[in-house]
C-alpha positions as YAML, in Angstrom:
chain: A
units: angstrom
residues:
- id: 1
  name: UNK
  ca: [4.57, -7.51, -15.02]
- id: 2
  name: UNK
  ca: [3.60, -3.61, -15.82]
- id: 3
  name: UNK
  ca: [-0.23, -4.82, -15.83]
- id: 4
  name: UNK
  ca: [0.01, -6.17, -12.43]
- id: 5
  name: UNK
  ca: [1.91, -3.04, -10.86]
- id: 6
  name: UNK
  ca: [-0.76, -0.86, -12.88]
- id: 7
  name: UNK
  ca: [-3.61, -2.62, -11.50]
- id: 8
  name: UNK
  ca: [-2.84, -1.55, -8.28]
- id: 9
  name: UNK
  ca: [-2.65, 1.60, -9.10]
- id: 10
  name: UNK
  ca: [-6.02, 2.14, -9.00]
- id: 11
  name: UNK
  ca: [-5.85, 1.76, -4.84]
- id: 12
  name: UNK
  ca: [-8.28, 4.36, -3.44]
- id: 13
  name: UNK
  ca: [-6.93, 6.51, -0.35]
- id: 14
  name: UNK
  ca: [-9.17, 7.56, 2.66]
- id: 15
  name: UNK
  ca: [-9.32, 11.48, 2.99]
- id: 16
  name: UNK
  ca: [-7.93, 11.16, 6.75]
- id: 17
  name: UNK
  ca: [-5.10, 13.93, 8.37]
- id: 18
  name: UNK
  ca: [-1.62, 13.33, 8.37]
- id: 19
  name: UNK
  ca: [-0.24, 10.86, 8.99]
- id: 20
  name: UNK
  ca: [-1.57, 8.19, 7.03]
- id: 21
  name: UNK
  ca: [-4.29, 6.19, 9.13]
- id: 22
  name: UNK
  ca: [-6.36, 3.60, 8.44]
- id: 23
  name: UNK
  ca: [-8.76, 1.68, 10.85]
- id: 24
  name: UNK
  ca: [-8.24, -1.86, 11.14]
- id: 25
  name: UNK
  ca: [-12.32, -2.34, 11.89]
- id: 26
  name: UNK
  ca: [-12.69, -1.02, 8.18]
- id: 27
  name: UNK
  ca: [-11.72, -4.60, 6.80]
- id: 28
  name: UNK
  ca: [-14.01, -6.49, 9.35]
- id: 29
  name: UNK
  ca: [-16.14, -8.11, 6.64]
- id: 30
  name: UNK
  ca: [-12.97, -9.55, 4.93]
- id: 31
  name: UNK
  ca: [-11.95, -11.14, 8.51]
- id: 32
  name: UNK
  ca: [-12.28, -14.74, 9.22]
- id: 33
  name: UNK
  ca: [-11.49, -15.72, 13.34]
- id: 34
  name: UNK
  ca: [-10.51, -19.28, 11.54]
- id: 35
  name: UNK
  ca: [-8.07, -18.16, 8.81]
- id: 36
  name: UNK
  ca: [-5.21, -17.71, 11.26]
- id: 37
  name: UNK
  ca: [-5.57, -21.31, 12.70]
- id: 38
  name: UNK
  ca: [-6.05, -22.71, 9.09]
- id: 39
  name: UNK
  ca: [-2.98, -20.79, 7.50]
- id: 40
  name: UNK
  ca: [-0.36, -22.89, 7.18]
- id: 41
  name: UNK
  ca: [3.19, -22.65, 8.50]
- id: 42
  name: UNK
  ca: [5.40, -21.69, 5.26]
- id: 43
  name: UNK
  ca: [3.08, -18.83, 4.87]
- id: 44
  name: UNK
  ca: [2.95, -18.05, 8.57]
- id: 45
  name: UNK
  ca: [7.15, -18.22, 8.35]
- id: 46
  name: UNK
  ca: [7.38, -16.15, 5.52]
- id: 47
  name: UNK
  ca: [5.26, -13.62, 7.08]
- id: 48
  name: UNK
  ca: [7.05, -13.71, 10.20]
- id: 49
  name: UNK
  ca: [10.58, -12.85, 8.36]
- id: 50
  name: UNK
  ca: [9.64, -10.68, 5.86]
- id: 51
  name: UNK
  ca: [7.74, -8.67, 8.49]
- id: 52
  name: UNK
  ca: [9.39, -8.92, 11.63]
- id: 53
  name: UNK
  ca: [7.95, -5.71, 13.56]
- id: 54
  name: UNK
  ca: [4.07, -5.76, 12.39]
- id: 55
  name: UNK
  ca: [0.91, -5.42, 14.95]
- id: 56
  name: UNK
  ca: [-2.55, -5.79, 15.04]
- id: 57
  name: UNK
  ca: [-2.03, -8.36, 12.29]
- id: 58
  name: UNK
  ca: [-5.65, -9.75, 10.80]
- id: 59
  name: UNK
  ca: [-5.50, -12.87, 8.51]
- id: 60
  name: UNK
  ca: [-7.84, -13.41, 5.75]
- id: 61
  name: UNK
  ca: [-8.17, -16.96, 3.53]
- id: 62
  name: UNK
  ca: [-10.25, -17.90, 0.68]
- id: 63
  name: UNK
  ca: [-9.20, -20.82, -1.75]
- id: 64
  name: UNK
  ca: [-6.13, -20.19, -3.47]
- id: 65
  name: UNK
  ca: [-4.50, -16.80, -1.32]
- id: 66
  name: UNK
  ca: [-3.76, -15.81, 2.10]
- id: 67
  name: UNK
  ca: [-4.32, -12.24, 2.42]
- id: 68
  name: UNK
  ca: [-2.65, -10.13, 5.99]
- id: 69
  name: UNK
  ca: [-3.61, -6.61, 7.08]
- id: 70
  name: UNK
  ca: [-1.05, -5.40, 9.40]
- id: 71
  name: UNK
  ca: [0.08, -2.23, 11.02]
- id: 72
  name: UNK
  ca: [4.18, -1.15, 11.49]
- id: 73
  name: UNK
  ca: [5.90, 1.97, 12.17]
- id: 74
  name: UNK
  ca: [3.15, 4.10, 11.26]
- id: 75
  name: UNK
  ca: [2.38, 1.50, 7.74]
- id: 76
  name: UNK
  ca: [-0.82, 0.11, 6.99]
- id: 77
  name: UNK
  ca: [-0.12, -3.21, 5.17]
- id: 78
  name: UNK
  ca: [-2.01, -5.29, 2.96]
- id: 79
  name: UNK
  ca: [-0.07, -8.62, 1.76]
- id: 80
  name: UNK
  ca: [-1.13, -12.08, 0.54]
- id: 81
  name: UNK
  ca: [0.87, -15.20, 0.23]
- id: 82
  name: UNK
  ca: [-0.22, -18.24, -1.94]
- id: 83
  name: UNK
  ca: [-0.87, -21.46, -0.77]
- id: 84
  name: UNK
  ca: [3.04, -22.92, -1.06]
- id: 85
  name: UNK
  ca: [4.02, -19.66, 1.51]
- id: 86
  name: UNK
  ca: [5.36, -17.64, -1.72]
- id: 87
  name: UNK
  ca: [4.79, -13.80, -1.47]
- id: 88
  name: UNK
  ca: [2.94, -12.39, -4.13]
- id: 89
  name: UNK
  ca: [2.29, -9.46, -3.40]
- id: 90
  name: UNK
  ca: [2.01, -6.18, -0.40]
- id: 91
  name: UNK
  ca: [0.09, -2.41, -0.69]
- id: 92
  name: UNK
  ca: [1.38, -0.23, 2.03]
- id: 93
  name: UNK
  ca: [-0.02, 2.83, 2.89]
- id: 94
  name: UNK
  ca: [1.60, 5.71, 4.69]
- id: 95
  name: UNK
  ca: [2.53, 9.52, 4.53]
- id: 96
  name: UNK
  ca: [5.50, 11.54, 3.24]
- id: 97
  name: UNK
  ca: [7.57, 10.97, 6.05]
- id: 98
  name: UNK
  ca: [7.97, 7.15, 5.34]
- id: 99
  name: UNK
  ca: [8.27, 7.92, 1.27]
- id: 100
  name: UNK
  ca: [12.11, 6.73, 0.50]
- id: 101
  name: UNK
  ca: [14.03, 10.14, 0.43]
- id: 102
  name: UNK
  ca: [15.05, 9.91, -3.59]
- id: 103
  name: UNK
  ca: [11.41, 9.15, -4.26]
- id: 104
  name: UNK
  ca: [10.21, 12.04, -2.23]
- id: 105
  name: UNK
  ca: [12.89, 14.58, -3.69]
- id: 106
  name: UNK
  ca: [12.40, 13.62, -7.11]
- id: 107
  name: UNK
  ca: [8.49, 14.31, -6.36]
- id: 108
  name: UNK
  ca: [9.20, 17.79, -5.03]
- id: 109
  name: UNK
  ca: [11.57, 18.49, -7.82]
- id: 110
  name: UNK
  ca: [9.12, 17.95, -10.31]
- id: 111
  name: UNK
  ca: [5.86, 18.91, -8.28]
- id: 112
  name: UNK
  ca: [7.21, 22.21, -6.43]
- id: 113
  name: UNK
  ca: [3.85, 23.84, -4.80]
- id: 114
  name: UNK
  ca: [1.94, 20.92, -4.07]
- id: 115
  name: UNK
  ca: [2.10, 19.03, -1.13]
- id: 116
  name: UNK
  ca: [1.91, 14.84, -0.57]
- id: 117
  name: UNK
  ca: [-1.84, 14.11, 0.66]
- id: 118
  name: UNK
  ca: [-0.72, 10.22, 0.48]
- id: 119
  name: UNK
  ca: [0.77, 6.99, -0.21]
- id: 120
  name: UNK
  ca: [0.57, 3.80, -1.75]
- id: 121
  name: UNK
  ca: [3.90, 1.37, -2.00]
- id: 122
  name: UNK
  ca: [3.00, -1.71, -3.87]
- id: 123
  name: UNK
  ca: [5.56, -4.24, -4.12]
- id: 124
  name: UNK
  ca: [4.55, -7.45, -6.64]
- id: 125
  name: UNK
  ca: [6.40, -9.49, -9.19]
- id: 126
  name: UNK
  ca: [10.09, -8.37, -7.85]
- id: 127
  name: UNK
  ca: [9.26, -4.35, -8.76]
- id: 128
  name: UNK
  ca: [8.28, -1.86, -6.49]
- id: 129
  name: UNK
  ca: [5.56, 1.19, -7.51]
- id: 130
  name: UNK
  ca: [4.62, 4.11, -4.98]
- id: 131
  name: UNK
  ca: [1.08, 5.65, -5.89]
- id: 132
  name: UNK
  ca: [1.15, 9.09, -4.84]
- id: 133
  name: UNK
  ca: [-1.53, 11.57, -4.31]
- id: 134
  name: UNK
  ca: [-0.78, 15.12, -4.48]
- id: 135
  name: UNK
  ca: [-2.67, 18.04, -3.44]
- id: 136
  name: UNK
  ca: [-3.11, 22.05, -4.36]
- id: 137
  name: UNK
  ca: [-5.71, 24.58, -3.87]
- id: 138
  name: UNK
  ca: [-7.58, 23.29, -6.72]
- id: 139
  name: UNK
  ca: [-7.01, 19.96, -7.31]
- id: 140
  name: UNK
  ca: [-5.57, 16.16, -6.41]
- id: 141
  name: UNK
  ca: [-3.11, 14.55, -8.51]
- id: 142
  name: UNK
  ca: [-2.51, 11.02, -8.99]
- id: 143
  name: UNK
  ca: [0.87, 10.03, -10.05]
- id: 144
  name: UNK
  ca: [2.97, 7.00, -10.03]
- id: 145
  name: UNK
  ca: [6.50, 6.42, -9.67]
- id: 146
  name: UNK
  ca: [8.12, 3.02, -11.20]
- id: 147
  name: UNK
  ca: [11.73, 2.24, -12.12]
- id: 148
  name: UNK
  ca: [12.46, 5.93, -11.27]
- id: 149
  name: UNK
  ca: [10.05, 7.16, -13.97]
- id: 150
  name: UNK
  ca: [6.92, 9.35, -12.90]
- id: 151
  name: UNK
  ca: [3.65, 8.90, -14.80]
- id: 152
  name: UNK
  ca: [0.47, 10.72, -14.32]
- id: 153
  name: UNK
  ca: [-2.65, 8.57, -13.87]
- id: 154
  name: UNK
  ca: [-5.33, 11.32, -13.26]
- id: 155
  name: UNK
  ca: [-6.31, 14.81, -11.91]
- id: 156
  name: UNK
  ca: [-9.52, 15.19, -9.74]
- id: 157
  name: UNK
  ca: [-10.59, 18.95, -9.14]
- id: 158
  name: UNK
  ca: [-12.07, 20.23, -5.93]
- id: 159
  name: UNK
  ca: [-15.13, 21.84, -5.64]
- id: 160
  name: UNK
  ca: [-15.33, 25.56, -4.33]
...
């Protein structure tokens, strides 16, 4: 289950402004006009309740996985569903102001002087892991936060 959540950790963040923005036309290439038409209805269901409020919504199909990309309240998602409709699993991007509030204080507690540059909340296998980069003068740091436990993945230093 850890190797999963860990594997996403490695999900690479844009350097755009606050807040959080991606651009749907980035994930052209993975876009297929078909795969909406061809998806079939428990995974178009579960979609539709677990994500009640998302736009611009782009489907994606290869053999085994439907994969979403999806805009909401200021969220970039990424989901995929397999082929019986079950969820498996979503990355959401966003900035600070979405971060749940315990999350975000228990950041700042521990992080005091460097500010939230972005976020990644990836939700597989029933657990829920928010990738977090932070950001000084000097340098990025890449943490993660799982079962209210903060880990540190890796430091990147600027250049002057």
């Amino acid at each position: 289950m850890l190797f999963a959540l860990a594997a996403f950790s490695q999900v690479a963040f844009a350097q755009n402004s606050t807040p959080f923005k991606v651009d749907a036309h980035k994930f052209a290439e993975e876009y297929d006009a078909a795969a909406k038409t061809t998806t079939n209805t428990r995974v178009l269901d579960n979609f539709s309740r677990m994500f009640k409020d998302a736009s611009n919504v782009i489907w994606s199909k290869d053999k085994h996985v439907d994969r979403v990309y999806f805009e909401s309240k200021g969220k970039v998602t990424r989901a995929a569903f397999n082929q019986k409709g079950q969820f498996l699993y979503s990355i959401t991007s966003y900035g600070e102001e979405y971060l749940p509030k315990d999350i975000l204080m228990m950041v700042k507690d521990t992080y005091f002087g460097k500010s939230i540059f972005g976020v990644s909340e990836v939700n597989a296998l029933g657990k829920t892991a928010y990738i977090i980069i932070l950001e000084d003068k000097t340098s990025w740091l890449h943490i993660k936060v799982l079962d209210n436990e903060i880990s540190e993945e890796k430091v990147l230093l600027k250049s002057n």
